[in-house]
C-alpha positions as CSV (number, residue, x, y, z in Angstrom):
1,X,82.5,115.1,117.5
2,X,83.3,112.4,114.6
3,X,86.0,110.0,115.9
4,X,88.0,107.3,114.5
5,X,90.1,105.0,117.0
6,X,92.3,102.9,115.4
7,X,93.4,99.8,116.9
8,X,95.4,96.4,116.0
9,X,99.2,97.6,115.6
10,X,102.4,96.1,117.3
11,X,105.2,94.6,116.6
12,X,106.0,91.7,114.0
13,X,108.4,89.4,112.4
14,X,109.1,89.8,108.7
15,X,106.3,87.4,107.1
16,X,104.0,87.6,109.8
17,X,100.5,89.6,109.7
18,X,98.3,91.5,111.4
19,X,94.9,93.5,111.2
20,X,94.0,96.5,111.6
21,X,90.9,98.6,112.5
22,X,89.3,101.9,112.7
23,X,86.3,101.8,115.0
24,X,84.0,105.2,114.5
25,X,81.5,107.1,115.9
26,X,79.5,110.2,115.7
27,X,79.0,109.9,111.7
28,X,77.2,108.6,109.2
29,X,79.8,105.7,108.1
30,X,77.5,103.6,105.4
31,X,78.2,107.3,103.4
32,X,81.9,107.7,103.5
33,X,84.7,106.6,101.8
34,X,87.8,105.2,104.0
35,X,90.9,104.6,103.9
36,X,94.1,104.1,105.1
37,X,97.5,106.0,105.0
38,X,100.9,105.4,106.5
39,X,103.7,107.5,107.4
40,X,107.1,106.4,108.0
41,X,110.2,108.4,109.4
42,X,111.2,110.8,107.4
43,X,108.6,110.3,104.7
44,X,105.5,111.5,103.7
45,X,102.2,109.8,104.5
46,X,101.0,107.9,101.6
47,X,97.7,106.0,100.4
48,X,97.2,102.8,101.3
49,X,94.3,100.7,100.7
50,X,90.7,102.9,100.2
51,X,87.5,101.8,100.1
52,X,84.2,103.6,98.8
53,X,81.0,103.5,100.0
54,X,79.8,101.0,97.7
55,X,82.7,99.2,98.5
56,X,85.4,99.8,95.7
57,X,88.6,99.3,96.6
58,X,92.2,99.7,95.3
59,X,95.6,99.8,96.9
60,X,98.9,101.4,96.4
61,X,101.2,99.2,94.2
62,X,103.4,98.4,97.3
63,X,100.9,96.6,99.0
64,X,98.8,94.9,96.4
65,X,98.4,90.9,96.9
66,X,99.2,91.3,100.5
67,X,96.9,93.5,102.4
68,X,93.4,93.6,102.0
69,X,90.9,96.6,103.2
70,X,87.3,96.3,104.4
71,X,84.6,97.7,105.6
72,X,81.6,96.5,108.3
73,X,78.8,99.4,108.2
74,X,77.0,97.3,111.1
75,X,79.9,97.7,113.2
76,X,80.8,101.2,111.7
77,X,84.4,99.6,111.4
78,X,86.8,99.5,108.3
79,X,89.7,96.8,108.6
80,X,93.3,96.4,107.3
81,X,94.2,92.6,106.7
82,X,98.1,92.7,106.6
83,X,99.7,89.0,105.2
84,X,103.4,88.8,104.5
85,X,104.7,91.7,106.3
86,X,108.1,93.5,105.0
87,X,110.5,95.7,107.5
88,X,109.2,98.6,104.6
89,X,106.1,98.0,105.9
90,X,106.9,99.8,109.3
91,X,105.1,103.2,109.7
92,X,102.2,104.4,111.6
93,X,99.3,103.8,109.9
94,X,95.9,106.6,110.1
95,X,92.8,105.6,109.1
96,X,90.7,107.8,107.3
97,X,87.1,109.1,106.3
98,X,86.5,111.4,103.7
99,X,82.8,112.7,102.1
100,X,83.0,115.2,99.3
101,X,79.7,116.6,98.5
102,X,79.2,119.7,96.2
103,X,79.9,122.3,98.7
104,X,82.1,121.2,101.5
105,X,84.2,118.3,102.2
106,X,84.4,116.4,105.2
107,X,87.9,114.6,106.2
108,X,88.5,113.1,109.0
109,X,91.9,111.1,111.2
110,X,92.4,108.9,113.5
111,X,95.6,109.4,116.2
112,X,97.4,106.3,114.1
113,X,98.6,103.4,115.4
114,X,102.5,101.7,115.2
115,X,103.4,99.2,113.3
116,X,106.9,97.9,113.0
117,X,108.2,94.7,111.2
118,X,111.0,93.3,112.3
119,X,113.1,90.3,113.4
C-alpha cells in the first residue's frame, strides 16, 4: 500500500532550523498535491506549507518567510525547509498526499515526526 515516512524532526534551539521530509512509495507522486500539517498539544492539526503538482505553493500566515516546502518527483520526496525556528513552532508535523479526481479522492498520512523548539 501507499506510504509516506517522514523523517528530519528533533529537537532545536529557538532560531535554529531544520528540514524535513516525506519519502513515498507505492503511488504515483509527480500527480499529487502535498503537504504538510502540524498538530500541537491540545490543538488541532493545521495547514502548513502545500505544494501542487505543478508546483504551487503557499503557506499558512504563521510560517511564511521562514519555512519553505518542496518537492523532488525523482526522488518521490517533498521537503520542509524550517529557518528561524519559534518554541510555537513545536508540534508533530504529518506530511500529506492528497489526489481529488471527479469521483473519489485519495488522502493519504504519514505517522508524523516531533519537533520541538526549545532552549
Amino acid at each position: 500500500q501507499v506510504q509516506l515516512v517522514e523523517s528530519g524532526g528533533g529537537l532545536v534551539q529557538p532560531g535554529g532550523s531544520l528540514r524535513l521530509s516525506c519519502a513515498t512509495s507505492r503511488m504515483t507522486f509527480r500527480v499529487y498535491a502535498m503537504a504538510w500539517y502540524r498538530q500541537a498539544p491540545g490543538k488541532q492539526r493545521e495547514l502548513v506549507a502545500r505544494i501542487t503538482s505543478g508546483g504551487s505553493t503557499n503557506y499558512a500566515d504563521s510560517v511564511k518567510g521562514r519555512f519553505t516546502i518542496s518537492r523532488d518527483n525523482a526522488k518521490n520526496t517533498v521537503y520542509l525547509q524550517m529557518n528561524s525556528l519559534k518554541p510555537e513552532d513545536t508540534a508533530v508535523y504529518y506530511c500529506n498526499a492528497r489526489r481529488s479526481m471527479v469521483t473519489v479522492d485519495y488522502d493519504y498520512w504519514g505517522q508524523g515526526t516531533q519537533v520541538t523548539v526549545s532552549s
